[in-house]
N, C-alpha and C positions, 0 to 999 in steps of 0.2 A: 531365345528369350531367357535373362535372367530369373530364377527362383528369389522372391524375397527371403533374405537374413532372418533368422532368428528374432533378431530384435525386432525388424521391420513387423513378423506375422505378431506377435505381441503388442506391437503398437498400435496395431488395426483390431488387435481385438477390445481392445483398449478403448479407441477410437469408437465403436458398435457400443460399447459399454454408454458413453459420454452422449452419444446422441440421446440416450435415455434421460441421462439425468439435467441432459442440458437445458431441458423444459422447464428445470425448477433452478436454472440458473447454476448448476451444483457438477462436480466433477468428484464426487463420492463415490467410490467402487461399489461399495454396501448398496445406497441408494438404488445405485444404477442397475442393481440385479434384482434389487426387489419389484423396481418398477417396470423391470423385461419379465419377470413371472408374472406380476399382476396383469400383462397384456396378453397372456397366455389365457387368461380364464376364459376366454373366448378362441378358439384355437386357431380357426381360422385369421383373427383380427391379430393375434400375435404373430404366426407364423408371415402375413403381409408386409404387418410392419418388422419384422426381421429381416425379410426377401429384402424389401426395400431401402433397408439403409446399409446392407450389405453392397447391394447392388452401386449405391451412389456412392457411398467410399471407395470401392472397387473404380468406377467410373472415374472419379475424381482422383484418384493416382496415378490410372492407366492414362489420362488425360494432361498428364502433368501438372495438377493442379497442387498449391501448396501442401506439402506432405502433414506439416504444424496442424493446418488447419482441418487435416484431416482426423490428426489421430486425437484432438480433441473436441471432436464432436459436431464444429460449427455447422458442417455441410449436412450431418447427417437428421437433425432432428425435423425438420420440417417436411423430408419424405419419412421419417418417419411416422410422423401425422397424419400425413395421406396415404400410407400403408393400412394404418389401424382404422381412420376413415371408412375407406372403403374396403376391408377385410370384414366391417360390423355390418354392413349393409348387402353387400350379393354375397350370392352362394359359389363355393370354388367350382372353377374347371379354365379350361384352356382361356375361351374368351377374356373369364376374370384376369387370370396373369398376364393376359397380352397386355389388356388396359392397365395395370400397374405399372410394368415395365416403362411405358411409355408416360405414365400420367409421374411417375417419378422423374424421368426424364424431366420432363417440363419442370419440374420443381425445381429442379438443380438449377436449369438454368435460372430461372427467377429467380434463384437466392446467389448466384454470381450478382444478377443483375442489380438486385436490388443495396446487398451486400456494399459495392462499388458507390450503388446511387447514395445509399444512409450514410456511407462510410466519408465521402465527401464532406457531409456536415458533422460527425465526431457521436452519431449516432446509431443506434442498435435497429437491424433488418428485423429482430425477433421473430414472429409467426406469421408476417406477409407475406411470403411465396405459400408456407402454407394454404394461407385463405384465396390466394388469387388461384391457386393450381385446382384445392379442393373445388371451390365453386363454377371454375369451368368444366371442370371434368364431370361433375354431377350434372350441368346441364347438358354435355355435347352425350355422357351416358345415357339419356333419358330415349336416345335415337339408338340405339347397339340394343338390337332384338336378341342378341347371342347371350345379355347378361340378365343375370336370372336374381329378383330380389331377395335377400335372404329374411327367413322365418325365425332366424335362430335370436332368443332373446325373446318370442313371444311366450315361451314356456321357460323361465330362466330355474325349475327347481328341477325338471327333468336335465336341462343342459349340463346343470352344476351335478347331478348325476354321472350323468357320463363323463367326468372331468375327472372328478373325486370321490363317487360313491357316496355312501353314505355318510361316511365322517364330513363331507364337505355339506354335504346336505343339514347335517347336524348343527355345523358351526356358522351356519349360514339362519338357522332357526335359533338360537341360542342368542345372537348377539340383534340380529331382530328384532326378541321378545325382551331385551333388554330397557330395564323403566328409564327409559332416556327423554329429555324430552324434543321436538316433532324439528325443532329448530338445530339439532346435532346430529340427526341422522340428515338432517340439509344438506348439511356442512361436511359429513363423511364422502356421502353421493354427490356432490359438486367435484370433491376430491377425486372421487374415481372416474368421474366424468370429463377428465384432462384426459385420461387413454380414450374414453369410450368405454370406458367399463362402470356401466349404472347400478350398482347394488354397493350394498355398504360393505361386504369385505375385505373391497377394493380400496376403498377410503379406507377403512382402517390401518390395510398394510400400507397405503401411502402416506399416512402418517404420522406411523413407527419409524418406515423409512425418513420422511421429512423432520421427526424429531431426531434421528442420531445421524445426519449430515448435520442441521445449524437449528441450536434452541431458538434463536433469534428469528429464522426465518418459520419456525411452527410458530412460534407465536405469534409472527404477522402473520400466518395464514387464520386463524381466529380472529386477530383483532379485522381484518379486511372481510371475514364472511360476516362477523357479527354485529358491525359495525353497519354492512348492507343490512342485512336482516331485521334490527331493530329500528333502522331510520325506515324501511318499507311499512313495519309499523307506525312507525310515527305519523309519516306523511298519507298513511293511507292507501298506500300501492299495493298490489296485486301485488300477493304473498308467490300467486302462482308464477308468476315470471321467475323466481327463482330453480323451482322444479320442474319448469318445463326446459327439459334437455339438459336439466343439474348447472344452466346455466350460472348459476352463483360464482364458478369458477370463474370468473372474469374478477372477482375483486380478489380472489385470493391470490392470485398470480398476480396481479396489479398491487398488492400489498407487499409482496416479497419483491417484487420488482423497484418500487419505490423504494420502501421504509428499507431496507437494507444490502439491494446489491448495486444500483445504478448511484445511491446516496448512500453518505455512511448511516450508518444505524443509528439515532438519536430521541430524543424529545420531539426534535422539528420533523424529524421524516415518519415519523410515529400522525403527527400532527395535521403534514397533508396527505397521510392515508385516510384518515376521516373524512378531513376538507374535499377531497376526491372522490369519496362513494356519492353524494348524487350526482357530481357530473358523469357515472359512469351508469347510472344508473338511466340518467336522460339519451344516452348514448344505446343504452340498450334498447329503452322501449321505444326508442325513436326508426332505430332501424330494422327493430325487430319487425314493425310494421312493411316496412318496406320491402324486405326478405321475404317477408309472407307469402309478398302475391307471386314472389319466384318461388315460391315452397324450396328454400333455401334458410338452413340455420344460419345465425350468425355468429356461430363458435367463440372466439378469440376477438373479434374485433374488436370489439368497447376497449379491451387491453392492451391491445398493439396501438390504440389511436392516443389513448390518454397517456401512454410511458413514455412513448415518443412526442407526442406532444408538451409533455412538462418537461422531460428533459431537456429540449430543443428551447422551451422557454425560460429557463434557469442559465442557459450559456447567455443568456444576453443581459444579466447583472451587471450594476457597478460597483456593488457592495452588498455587503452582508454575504459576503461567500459563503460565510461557514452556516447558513441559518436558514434553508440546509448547506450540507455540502457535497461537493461530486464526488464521487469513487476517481481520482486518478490513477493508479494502478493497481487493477481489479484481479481480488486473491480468491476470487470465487466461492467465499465465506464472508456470510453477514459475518460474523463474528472475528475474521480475518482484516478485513475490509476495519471493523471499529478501532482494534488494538494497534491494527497498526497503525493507523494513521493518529492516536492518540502516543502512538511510542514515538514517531515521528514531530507531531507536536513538545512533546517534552524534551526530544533530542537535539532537534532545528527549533530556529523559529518561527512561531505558530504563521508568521503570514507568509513563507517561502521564499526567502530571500534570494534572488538569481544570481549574485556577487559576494564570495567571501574577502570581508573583508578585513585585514590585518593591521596590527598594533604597528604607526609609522615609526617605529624608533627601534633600537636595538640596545640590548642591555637593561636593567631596570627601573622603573620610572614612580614616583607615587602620584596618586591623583590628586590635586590640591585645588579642583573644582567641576563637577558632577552634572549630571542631568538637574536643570531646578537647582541654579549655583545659588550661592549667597549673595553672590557681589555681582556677576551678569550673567547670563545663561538663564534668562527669564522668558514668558508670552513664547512670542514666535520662534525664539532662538534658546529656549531651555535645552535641546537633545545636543549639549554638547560637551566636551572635556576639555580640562586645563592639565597636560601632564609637565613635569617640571623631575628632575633626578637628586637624589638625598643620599646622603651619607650618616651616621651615627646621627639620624635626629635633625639634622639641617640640611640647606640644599646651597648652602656654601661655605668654605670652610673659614675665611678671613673673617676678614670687617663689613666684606658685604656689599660695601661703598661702592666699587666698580664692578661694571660689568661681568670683567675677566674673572672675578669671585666666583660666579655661580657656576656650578657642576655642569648644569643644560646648555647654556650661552657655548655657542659655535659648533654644537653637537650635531652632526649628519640628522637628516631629517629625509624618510624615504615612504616610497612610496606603495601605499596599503594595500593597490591589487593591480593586477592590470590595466590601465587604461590609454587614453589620450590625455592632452593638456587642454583645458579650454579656456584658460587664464592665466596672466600672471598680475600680478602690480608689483613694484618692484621701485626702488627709489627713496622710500621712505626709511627718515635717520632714525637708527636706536633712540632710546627714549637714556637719558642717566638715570641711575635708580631714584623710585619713589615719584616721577612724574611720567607721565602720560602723557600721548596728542590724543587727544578729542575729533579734532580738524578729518584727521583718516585712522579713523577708526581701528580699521582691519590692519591697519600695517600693509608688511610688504605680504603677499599672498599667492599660493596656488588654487588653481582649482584642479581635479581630475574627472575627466568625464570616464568612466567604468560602463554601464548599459545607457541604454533611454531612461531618464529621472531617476538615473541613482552615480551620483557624483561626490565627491571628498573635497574640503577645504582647510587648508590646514593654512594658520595666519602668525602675524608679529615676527615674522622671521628676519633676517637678518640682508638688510643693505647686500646688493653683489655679489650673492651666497650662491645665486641657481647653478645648478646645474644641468638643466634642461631650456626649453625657449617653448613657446606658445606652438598647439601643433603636433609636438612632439607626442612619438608612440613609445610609454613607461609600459615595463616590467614590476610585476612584482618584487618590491627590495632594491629599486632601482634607487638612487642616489638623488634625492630633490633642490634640495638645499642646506642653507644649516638653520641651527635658531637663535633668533638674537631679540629685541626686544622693541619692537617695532609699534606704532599704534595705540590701543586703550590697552598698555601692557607696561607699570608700575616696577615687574621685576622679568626679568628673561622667562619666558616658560613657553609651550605649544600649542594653540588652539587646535582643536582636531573636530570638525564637524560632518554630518552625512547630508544633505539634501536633493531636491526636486528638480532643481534648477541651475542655471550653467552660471547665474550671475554669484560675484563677491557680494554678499549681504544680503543673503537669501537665506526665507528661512528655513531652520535647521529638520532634520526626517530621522524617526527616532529609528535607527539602524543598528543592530549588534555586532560587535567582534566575532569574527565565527572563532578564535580562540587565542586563550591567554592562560597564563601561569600567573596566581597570585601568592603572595609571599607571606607567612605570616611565623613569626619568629626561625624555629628551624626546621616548619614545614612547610608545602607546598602545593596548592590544589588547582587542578585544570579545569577551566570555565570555557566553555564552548557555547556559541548563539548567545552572548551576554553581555550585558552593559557593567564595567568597570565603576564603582563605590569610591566617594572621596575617602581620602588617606589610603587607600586601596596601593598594596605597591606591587604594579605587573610587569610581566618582559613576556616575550616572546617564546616560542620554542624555540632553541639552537639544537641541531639535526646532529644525535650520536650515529656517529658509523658502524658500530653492530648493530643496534634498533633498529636503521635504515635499512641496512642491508637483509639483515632477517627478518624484515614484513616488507619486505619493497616485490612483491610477486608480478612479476613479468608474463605477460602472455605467452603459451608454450611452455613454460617452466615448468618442470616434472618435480614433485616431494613425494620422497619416499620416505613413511614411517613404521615402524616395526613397534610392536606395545603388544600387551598383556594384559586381560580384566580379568582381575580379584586371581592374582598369582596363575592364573589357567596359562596354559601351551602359548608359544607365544605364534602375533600372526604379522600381516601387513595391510594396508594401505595405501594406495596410492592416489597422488590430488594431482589434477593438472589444470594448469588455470589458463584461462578462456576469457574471451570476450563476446557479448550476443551481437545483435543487431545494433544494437543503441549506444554502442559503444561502451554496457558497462561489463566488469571483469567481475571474474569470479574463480572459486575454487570450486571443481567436480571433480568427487570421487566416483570413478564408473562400479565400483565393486558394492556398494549400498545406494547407486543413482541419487546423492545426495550434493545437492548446491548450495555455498555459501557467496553471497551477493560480496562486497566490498568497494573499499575507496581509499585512496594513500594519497593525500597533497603535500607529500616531501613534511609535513608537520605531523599528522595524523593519520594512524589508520587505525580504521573502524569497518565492522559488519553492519552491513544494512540491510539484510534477509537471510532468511534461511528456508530451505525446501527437501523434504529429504527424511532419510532414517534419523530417529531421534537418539538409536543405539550408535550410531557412529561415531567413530572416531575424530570427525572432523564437527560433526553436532557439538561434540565435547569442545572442540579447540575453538569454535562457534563463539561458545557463552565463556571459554575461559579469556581470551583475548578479542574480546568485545570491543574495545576503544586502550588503544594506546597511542599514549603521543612516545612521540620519537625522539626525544631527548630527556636525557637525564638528567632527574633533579633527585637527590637522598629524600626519601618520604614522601614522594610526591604522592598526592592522592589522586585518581581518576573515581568518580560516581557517574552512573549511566543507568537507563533502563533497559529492560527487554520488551518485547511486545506480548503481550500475554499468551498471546496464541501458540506461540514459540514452546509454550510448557506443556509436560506431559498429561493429556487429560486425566482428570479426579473427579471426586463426585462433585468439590467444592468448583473447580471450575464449572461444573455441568451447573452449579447452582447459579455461577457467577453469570455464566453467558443470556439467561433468562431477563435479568434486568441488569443488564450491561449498557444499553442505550440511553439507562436513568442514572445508573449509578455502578461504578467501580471500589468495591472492596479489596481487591488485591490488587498488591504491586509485586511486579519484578524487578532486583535490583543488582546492578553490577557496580562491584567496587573494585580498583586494581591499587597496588602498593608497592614503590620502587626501593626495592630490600637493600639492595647492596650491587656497587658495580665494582670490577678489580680491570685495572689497564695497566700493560705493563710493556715494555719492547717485545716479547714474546706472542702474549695472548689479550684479548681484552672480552671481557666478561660480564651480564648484566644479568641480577635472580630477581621476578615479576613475581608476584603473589596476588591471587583474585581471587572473589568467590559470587557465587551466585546465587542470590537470596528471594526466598517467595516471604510475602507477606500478607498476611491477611488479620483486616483490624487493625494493621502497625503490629504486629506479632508477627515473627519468624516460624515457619510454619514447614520449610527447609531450605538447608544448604549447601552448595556442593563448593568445596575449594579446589582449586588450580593452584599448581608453581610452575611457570614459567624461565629455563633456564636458555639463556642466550650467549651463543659463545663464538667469537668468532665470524657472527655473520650468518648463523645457524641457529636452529632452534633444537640442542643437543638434548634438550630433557624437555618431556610433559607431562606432568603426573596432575590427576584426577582422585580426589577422594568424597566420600560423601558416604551417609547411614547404608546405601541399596550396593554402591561401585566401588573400588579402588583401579585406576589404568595406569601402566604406569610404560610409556612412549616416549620414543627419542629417534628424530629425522636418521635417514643412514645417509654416509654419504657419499656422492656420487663420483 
């Protein structure tokens, strides 16, 4: 029998950790130990539920079960439950451990089983094998004359005695006698009553722990106990159902469950945590009754019924996604969860676009009619452009009089992303300048179908031009036709529309360029997820061969960097990039276990997460080459954000995350500037300059700059400066 690795026994203890905090949604280290001693304050009920998730991790390895899912936590929290369960209620000896043993067993398998069942519909098992396991074993125990019930917790100041002494006895009388009032010592004891641990300085430390993993999610845990609380007043409910069994905890974890991990954190998930306490409330007293006559609690239920339930009902929208919105990829921080998907909003656009789609032309174009044109592009058919090619001020350079004058007339015309053909018209005569057919409208015409209901038409094109046929499967950049001056089209130019539909004269689907270069005297600025402005003059990215070469990161691709902070000894780094499950790539440095997410479409490469040491080396290269496009323009300018969460906690973030779901005072921002490139038959050479800037108010509040030195096809230089660092790296090479 193999010994597990180093890393392996690390990962499992990791793994034991994560079972703890996985109850509160959280993969907090901090948390996760705070909440393995507060299960301790009953000694036996800790050491059960320790036995017990040791055991099912162990089991679940030995088993071959997913290793991932081991070492974070999934398998192990719900025999944790059933450890602390029934660690609070009999007294130890042989019998008890045997029933554990086994009563964890059965857990596990109900959380395969049910894991698989939830998982089918895109849905969370949360603490059902818990309640299915707990409540049988509590029945089939009532027959086991071997198990003995335990007393412990009818005298809880002698217990906390022998635990702690008197200092624990002290501090247990101190916070107490504390002038609090009757509705927050509820609220502490509901808290502690998630272990099984009934007295308030178990609540307390849980939420100390719960405030330094997510302000976001302490504060849903008040707005969810308080929220019950004062509606039991209102409506006149027995105050008592909250404190009988500290049951209250059913809205607190039902609040953090909603308003910030399964949704993002906002206004609206704020909104049906309210709308939600009394139906969880009907839920409780409903079945409370019913449990009764099994003298059987109902723990978690109300919780598991109402999360799974709304969530299940929110996938079946047709709109209003975002009011709420789902967590798609879940960073297990309310606060992780908001930034990003707010950095993601600013970055993409906001409604997900499954198809990037590209500028059909090559070289550069001005817009001479916009979304909401002047002359057509009105009602149904506004989301569209007229792009047309200029020189000093005109877009031809004669008399104008024919055709042949104009720059665009006969100019390749190609195609914006990949698709199929699913149209042509074709046939119709240029117009001579200055008149128009009325009669066919659209001229001669392509259509492209790209996914379901998202297709491109571009129109007026030119008599006998195609170069493709109906049917046909186009590349991106593929060769369509040319353009010429076909239909309601006065002077040669391009129609370029997005829509729904496969038919010519459908209307138009307001769709963004996923990216363009706009031109504005001798500078240049890259627009990403954006809709191009009349007079607007854009092109394309044309792909430089050092930029490409040196961001173009290959899977298996080893970079070795060698650097120095603030003049010290110098060290290394190494990043080897990878790909996960889902096919996305990334750069891991094994030496700080730090991941940077990415993406390269031959036009752009950009960071799309980061996980990891914030001191690292590649943290650094993270935020300094954030978004670059891959070709060079003198001056060009790149702006992007960061996700807030990306930043080093401060007091003012700590301020910031409290009302982050109403409102955002800070921004992160990256800017890059294309300094200088030298190409020669020798060498060829490109110096980047970025920085990255926090804002709070609109006030810079700090900055760290980057220079970027590319040479070659390498990244020969990296220097880092700012008020706290100076690094100053360069790839070796291989």
């Amino acid at each position: 029998m193999t010994l597990p690795s180093k890393k392996q026994t690390v990962a499992f203890i990791i793994g034991v950790l994560y079972s703890y905090s996985q109850i509160f949604f959280s993969k907090n280290k901090v948390f996760a130990l705070i909440l393995l001693a507060v299960t301790f304050f009953d000694w036996l009920a800790g050491l059960s539920g320790l036995v017990a998730v040791v055991f099912v991790n162990g089991l679940a390895i030995v088993m071959g079960y997913n290793r991932y899912n081991v070492n974070q936590g999934y398998y192990g929290f719900n025999s944790l439950l059933i450890g602390l369960g029934l660690g609070i209620y009999y007294q130890p000896g042989f019998a008890f451990f045997l029933l554990l043993i086994f009563a964890v067993l059965f857990t596990f398998f109900l959380t395969i089983w049910l894991e698989n069942h939830f998982g089918k519909y895109g849905l969370p098992y949360l603490a059902w094998p818990f309640l299915f396991g707990i409540w049988m074993v509590s029945l089939a125990a009532r027959q086991f004359t071997a198990l003995e019930v335990s007393g412990r917790g009818l005298y809880m100041l002698n217990d906390m005695y022998d635990y702690g002494g008197t200092f624990l006895v002290d501090a247990y009388h101190w916070i107490n006698n504390l002038p609090v009032h009757e509705s927050i010592l509820l609220y502490f004891k509901s808290l502690g009553a998630i272990f099984f641990q009934y007295h308030l300085l178990a609540g307390v430390l849980i939420a100390i722990g719960l405030l330094i993993y997510s302000r976001i999610a302490f504060l849903l845990s008040l707005v969810g106990f308080f929220s019950a609380y004062f509606y039991y007043l209102f409506i006149g409910a027995n105050l008592g159902e909250l404190s009988y069994d500290y049951i209250g905890f059913n809205y607190i974890l039902t609040s953090i469950a909603i308003g910030g991990f399964f949704l993002i954190p906002s206004k609206y998930s704020f909104l049906w945590v309210l709308l939600l306490t009394p139906i969880i409330s009907i839920i409780i007293t409903s079945t409370s009754t019913f449990f009764y006559n099994l003298q059987l609690s109902i723990y978690s239920l109300a919780f598991n019924i109402i999360v799974v339930m709304f969530v299940y009902a929110l996938k079946f929208r047709e709109r209003n996604f975002t009011h709420p919105e789902l967590v798609v990829v879940q960073q297990y921080s309310p606060e992780k969860n908001l930034y990003t998907q707010n950095n993601y909003n600013s970055r993409f656009d906001i409604t997900g676009q499954k198809v990037q789609i590209h500028l059909p032309f090559w070289g550069e174009w001005i817009v001479t009619q916009a979304h909401n044109g002047e002359h057509t592009h009105k009602k149904d058919w506004r989301h569209a452009w007229d792009f047309e090619m200029k020189e000093e001020g005109k877009t031809y350079p004669k008399e104008g009089n024919r055709l042949e004058d104009y720059y665009c007339y006969n100019q390749p015309v190609i195609a914006p992303a990949d698709g199929i053909v699913q149209e042509i018209l074709d046939g119709v005569d240029d117009n001579p300048i200055g008149e128009v057919n009325l009669e066919k409208n659209w001229g001669n015409t392509i259509v492209i179908k790209h996914e379901d209901k998202i297709y491109s038409k571009i129109s007026h094109l030119k008599k006998g031009s195609f170069a493709v046929s109906k049917g046909d499967e186009v590349k991106r950049g593929a060769l369509l036709a040319k353009v010429g001056n076909s239909g309601r089209s006065p002077y040669p130019h391009m129609h370029f529309q997005m829509q729904k539909d496969p038919f010519i004269g459908s209307r138009t689907l307001d769709y963004p360029f996923s990216e363009y270069i706009v031109k504005q005297e001798n500078s240049f600025t890259l627009h990403t997820y954006d809709r191009p402005l009349k007079d607007q003059l854009v092109a394309g990215i044309t792909k430089n061969n050092t930029l490409f070469k040196a961001f173009n990161f290959i899977p298996g691709q080893v970079i070795n960097f060698k650097y120095s902070i603030n003049n010290a000894e110098e060290q290394t780094e190494l990043w080897e990039v990878k790909t996960d499950i889902y096919n996305n790539t990334y750069l891991h440095c094994e030496k700080t276990s730090s991941v940077a997410w990415f993406r390269n479409d031959d036009k752009l490469f950009y960071f799309t997460q980061f996980t990891g040491n914030n001191n690292s080396l590649l943290y650094y290269f993270y935020l300094g080459a954030y978004k670059v496009a891959l070709g060079y323009f003198q001056n060009l300018v790149v702006n992007d954000r960061f996700p807030l969460a990306i930043l080093k906690n401060n007091f003012k973030r700590f301020l910031q995350d409290f009302i982050a779901p109403f409102y955002i005072f800070m921004k992160a921002e990256y800017k890059l500037n294309y300094v200088k490139m030298e190409d020669d038959l020798s060498t060829s050479s490109v110096l980047l300059r970025s920085e990255a800037k926090l804002k709070i108010s609109g006030k810079n509040s700090s900055i760290i700059q980057f220079e970027i030195f590319v040479e070659d096809g390498r990244i020969s230089r990296f220097d880092v400066k700012s008020k706290q660092i100076q690094i100053s790296a360069g790839e070796i090479k291989s």
